[in-house]
C-alpha positions in Angstrom: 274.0 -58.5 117.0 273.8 -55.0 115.2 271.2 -53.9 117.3 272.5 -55.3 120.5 275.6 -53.6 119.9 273.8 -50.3 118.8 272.1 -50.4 122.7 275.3 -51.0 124.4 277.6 -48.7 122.5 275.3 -45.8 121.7 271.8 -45.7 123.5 273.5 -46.7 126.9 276.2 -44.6 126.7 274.4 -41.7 125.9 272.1 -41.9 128.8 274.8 -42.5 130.8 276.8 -39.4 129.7 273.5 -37.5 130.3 272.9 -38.4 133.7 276.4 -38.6 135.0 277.2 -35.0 133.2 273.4 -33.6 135.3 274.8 -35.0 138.7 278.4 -33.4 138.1 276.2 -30.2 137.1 273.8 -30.0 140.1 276.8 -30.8 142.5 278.7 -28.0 141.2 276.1 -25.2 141.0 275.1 -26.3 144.3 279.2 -26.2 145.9 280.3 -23.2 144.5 276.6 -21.2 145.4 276.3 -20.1 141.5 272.8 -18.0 141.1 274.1 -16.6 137.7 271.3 -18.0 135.2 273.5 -17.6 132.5 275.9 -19.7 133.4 273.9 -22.6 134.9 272.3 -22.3 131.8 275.7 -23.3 130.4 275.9 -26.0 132.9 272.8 -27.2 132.0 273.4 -27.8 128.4 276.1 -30.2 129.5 273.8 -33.3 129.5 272.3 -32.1 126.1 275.9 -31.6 124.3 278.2 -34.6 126.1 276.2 -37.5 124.3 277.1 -36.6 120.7 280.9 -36.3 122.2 280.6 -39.9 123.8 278.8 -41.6 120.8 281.6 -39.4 118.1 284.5 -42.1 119.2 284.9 -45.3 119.1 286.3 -46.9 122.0 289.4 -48.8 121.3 287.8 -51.8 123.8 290.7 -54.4 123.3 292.5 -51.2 125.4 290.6 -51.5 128.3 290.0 -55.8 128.6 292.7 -56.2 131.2 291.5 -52.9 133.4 288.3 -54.8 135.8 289.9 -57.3 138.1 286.6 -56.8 140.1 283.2 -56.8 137.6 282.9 -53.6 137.8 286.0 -50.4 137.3 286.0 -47.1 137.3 288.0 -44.4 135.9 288.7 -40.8 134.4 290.2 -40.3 130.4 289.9 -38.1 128.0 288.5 -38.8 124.5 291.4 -39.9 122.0 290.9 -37.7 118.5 292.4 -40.6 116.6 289.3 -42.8 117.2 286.5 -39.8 116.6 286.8 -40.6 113.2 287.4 -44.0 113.6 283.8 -44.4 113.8 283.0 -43.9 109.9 285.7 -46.7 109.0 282.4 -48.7 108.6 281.0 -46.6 105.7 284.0 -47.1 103.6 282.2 -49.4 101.8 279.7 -47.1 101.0 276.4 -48.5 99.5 277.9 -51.9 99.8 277.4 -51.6 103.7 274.1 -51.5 102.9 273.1 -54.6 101.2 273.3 -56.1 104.7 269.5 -56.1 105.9 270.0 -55.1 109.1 272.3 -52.4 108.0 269.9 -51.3 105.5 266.8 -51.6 108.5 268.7 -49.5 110.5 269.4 -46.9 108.0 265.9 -46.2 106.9 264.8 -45.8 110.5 267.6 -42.9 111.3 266.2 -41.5 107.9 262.8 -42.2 109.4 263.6 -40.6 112.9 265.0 -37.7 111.5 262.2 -36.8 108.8 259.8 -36.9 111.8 262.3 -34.6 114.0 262.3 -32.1 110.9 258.9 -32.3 110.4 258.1 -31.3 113.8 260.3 -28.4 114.1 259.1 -27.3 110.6 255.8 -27.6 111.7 256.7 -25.7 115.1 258.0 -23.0 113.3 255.1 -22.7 111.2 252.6 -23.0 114.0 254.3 -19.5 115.8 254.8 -17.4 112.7 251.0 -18.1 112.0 250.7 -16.6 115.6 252.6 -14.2 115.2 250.3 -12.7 112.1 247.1 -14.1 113.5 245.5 -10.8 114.5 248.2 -7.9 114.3 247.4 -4.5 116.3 248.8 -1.1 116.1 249.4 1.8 119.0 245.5 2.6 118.5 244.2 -0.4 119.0 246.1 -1.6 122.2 247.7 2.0 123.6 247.9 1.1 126.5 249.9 -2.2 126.0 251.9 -0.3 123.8 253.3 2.2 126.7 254.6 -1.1 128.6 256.3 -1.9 125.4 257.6 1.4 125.0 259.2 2.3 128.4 260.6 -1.5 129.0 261.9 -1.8 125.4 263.5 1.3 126.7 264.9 0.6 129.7 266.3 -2.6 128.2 268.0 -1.5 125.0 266.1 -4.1 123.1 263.9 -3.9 119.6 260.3 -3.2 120.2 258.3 -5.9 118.9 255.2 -5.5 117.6 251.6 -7.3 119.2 249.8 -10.2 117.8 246.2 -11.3 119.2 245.6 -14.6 119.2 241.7 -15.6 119.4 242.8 -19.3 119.9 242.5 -21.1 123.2 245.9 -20.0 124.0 246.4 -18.3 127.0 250.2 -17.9 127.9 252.2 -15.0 126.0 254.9 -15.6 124.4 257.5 -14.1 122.1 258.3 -14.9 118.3 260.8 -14.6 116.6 265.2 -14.1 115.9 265.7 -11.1 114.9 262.0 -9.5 114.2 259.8 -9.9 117.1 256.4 -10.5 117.8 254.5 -10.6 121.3 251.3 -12.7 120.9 249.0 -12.0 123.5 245.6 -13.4 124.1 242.6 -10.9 124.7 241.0 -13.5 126.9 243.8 -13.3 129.4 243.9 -9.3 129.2 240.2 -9.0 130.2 241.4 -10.9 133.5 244.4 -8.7 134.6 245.1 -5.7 136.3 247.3 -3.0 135.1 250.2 -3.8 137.2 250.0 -7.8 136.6 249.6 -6.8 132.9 252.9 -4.9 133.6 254.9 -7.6 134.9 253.2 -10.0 132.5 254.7 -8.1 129.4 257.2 -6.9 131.3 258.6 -10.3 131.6 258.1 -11.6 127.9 260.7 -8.3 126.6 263.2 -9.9 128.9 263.1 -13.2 127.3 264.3 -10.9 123.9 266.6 -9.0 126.0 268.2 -12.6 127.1 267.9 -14.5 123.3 266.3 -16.7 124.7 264.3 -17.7 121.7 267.6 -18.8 120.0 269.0 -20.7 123.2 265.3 -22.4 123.5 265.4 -23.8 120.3 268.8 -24.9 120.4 268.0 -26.7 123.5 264.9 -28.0 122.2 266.9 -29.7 118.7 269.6 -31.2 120.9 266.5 -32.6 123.4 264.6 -33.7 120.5 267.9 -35.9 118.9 268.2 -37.7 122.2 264.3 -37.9 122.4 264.9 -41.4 124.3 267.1 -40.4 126.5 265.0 -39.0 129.7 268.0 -36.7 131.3 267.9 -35.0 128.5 264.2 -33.7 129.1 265.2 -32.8 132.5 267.9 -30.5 131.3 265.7 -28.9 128.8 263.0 -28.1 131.3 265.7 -26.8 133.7 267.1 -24.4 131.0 263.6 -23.1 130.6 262.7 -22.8 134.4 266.1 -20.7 134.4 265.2 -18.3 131.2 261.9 -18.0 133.1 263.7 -16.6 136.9 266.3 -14.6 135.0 263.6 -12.6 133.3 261.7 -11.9 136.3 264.9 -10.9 137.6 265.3 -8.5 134.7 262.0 -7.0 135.8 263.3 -6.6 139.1 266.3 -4.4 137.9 265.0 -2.4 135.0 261.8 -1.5 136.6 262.8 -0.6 140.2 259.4 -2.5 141.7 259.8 -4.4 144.8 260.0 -7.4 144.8 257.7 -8.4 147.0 254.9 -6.7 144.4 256.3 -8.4 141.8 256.4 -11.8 143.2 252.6 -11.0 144.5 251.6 -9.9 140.8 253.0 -13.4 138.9 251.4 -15.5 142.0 248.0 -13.5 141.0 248.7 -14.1 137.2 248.6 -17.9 137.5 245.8 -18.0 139.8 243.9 -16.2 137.5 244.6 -17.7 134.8 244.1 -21.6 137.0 240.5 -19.8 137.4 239.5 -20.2 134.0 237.6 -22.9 132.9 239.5 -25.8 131.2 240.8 -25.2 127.7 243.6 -26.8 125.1 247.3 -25.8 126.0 249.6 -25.8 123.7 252.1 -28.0 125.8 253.8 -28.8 122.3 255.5 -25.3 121.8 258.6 -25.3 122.7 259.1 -21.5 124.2 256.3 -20.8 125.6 255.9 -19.1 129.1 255.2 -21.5 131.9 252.8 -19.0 134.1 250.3 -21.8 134.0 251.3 -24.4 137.1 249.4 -27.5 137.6 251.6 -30.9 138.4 253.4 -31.2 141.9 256.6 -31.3 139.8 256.1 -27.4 138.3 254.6 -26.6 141.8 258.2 -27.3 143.1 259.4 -25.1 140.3 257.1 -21.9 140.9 258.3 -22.4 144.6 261.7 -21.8 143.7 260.6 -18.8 141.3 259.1 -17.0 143.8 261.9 -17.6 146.0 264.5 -16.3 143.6 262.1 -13.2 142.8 262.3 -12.4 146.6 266.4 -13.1 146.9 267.0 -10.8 143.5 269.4 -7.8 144.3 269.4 -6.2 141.3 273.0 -5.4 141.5 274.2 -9.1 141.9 272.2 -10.2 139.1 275.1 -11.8 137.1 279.0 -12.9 137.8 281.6 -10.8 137.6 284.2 -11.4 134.0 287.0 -13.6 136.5 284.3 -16.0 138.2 282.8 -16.0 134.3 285.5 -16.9 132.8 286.5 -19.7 135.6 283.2 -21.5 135.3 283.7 -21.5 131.5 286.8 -23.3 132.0 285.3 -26.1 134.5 282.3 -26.3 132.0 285.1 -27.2 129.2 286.9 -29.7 131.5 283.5 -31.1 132.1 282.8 -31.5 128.6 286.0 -33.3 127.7 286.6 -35.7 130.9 284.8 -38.8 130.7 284.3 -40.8 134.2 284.7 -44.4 132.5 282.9 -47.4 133.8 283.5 -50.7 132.9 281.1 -53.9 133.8 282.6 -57.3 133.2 279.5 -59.6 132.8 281.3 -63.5 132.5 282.9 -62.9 129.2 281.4 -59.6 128.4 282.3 -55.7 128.9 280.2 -52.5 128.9 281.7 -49.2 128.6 279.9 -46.4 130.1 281.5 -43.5 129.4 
């Protein structure tokens, strides 16, 4: 019975929260028109932050037994604080909670779960700063790499980071690092580029620093990796990312001036060339790396809508104003805390999907 009531009052739930929260989301960006990626960003961490709300109270259920005349209700509540903590009255015991066997059962595997969860991102970690050190180079070694980084680190504000080679099959950049930055670049992919998709290229990985996007990928990537079995919660994650990735070629739009139309043409050449290289590893386990390498129908759809955006950037419109800001802040809030409740009444039995 533990486990059966772990599916119904946790693992449901939570999937449930995460998909309800992504409709509510794509419904709203797509009424009120917002092309701000920050703030569908926000929107979009919605299905990875609700869950651990839902699952954080326990639901009163005797409350709610008279509610479904038909077998199946619907309504709107808010969480009540008094039963958030509520949920811990079962560890008063303390270790006596866990002679029980199937207490005990269940409590090495969330020790289990989340020594493998650590271990990966330690391991992640670990597997960019070696990057990052691989193969350093200096202005004399890579000049001319080093006069993109120059004028765009000027034109953005942000710290120049300094240029790893990577002799690895990996061919997408990407930047390391929080608050000391590394660009890791691999020579196989420079040898194949022109000045001006080399350009946009960098260009592009400086605005990811410019955004922080390294801090808000790997918070989205902790909060995707705690709900690994919950499927919304990888669709949410890869939106966030294809939104980090349009937002920084809108950067390049605005801080270099280019038109658009080159730009768009210069990342449509970067891909192909890079699709024209013969077969090698990916490293689809890293969690920030860029996505200029397009293969499934899915990421087809995605580059589409890139391009797209690239071509509808006016640099001047590029985020909200403070008012509409602080407006969709609010809604994101209200989003957060209303649940839409609903209740199935199977014979005798009632699941809450909150």
């Amino acid at each position: 019975m533990l486990y059966l009531e772990i599916l119904i009052d946790y693992i449901i739930p939570v999937i449930y929260s995460s998909f309800s929260s992504l409709v509510i989301v794509l419904f709203v960006l797509f009424i009120f028109r917002i092309k701000d990626s920050n703030i569908r960003i926000l929107f979009f961490f919605l299905p990875l932050v609700k869950p651990f709300i839902t699952i954080s109270e326990k639901i009163d259920k005797s409350f709610f037994y008279p509610t479904p005349i038909t077998p199946i209700a619907g309504l709107i509540r808010l969480p009540d604080p008094n039963n958030i903590f509520s949920i811990i009255e079962k560890f008063e015991r303390g270790p006596a909670l866990f002679a029980d066997l199937d207490y005990l059962v269940l409590l090495i595997t969330a020790v289990s779960i989340l020594a493998v969860l650590v271990t990966r991102w330690v391991l992640l970690y670990l597997f960019y700063r070696k990057l990052a050190y691989e193969d350093r180079v200096g202005r004399k070694e890579l000049p001319e790499i080093y006069r993109i980084i120059d004028y765009y680190t000027r034109k953005t504000k942000v710290k120049t980071p300094c240029v790893s080679l990577t002799h690895r099959h990996y061919l997408s950049p990407f930047i390391v690092g929080i608050k000391e930055f590394a660009l890791v670049l691999s020579p196989r992919l420079l040898d194949i580029l022109d000045n001006k998709e080399k350009e946009v290229l960098i260009q592009h990985e400086l605005s990811h620093i410019k955004r922080n996007d390294n801090i808000i990928g790997w918070t989205a990537m902790i909060l995707r990796d705690l709900l690994f079995f919950n499927p919304f919660a990888y669709i949410a994650y890869s939106l966030i990312k294809s939104e980090q990735d349009k937002d920084s070629d809108k950067l390049v739009v605005k801080y270099t001036g280019r038109p658009v139309k080159e730009i768009a043409r210069n990342i449509l050449g970067i891909i192909s060339k890079m699709k024209s290289i013969p077969p090698f590893k990916h490293a689809t386990q890293t969690a920030h790396i860029s996505e200029f390498i397009q293969c499934n129908c899915f990421i087809q759809i995605r580059l589409r809508n890139r391009i797209k955006s690239i071509l509808n950037t006016d640099p001047d419109k590029i985020y909200s104003r403070i008012f509409p800001k602080i407006m969709m802040c609010i809604l994101f809030v209200i989003f957060l805390v209303i649940q839409i409740m609903i209740v199935i009444k199977i014979n005798d039995f009632y699941l809450f999907l909150r």
